[in-house]
N, C-alpha and C positions, 0 to 999 in steps of 0.2 A: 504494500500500500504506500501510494506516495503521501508523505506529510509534511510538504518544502512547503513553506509559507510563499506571499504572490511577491515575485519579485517587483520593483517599483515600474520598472519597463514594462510591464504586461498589460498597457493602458488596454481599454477596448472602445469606449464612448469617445466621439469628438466632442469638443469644448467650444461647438456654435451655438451662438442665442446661450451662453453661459447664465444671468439671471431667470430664462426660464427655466433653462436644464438641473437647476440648482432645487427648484419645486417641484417639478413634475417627476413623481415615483411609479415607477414600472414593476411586476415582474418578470421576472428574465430567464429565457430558458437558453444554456449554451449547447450549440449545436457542434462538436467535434469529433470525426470519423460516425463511427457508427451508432455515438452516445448524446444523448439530451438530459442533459441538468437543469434544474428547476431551483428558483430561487425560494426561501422559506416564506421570507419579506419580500416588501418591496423596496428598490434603490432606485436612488437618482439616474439619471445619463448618465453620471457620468463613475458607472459602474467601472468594475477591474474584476477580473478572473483569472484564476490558477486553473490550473493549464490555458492560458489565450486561445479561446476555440475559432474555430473557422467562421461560423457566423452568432452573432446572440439577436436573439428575438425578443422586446420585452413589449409586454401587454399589460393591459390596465387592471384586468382582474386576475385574481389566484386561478378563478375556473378558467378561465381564458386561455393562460398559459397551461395550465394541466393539460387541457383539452390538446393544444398544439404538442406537449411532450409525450402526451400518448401516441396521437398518430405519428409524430416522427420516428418515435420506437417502434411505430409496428404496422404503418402502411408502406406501400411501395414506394420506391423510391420518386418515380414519377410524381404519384399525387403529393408526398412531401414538397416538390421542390414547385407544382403548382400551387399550394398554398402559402410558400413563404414570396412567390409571385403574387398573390394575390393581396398578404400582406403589407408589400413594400408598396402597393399604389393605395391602404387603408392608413391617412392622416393618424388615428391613433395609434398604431403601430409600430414598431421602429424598428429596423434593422438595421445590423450594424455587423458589416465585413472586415474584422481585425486586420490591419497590412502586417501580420508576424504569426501566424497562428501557430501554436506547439500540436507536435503529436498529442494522440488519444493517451493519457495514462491509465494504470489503475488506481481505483481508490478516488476519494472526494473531489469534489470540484471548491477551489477556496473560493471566497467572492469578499468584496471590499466596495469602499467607496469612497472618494474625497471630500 
């Protein structure tokens, strides 16, 4: 099990419209390799995650995000990637494509925030 705390570099939110970003709490499911983690809470934009996943999706409600980490775990990979299409044109929505993503590890996903 990995238990490395998030390095400071492992940002994943950009830091635009910063006084909105600073109110608006999501939460957040990290999508990397074949795994989606789910946030317990919710965090700002301007979220940070151990291991830096390949994409994070954060949504307004806890059902919300469940709902998306279910099917990510266990629809086809097609319909997955049509609904995180369909995501990124839904305003409340937010996707965000880390530019350094880590491999898949085992073990928790850490999450942070500034």
């Amino acid at each position: 099990m990995n238990t490395a705390t998030a390095p400071a570099t492992s940002t994943t939110a950009p830091t635009v419209d910063a006084p909105l970003n600073e109110r608006r709490l999501l939460y957040w499911v990290a999508i990397n390799g074949a795994s989606a983690a789910l946030t317990a809470f919710p965090l700002p934009l301007t979220v940070k995650c151990y291991p830096t996943p390949q994409l994070l999706v954060g949504l307004e409600t806890l059902q919300e995000a469940r709902s998306f980490q279910t099917l990510a775990l266990t629809a086809p990979i097609r319909v997955v990637r049509k609904e995180i299409e369909a995501m990124r044109r839904n305003p409340k929505a937010v996707c965000i494509a880390p530019p350094n993503p880590q491999p898949p590890t085992r073990g928790s996903t850490t999450w942070s925030s500034n």
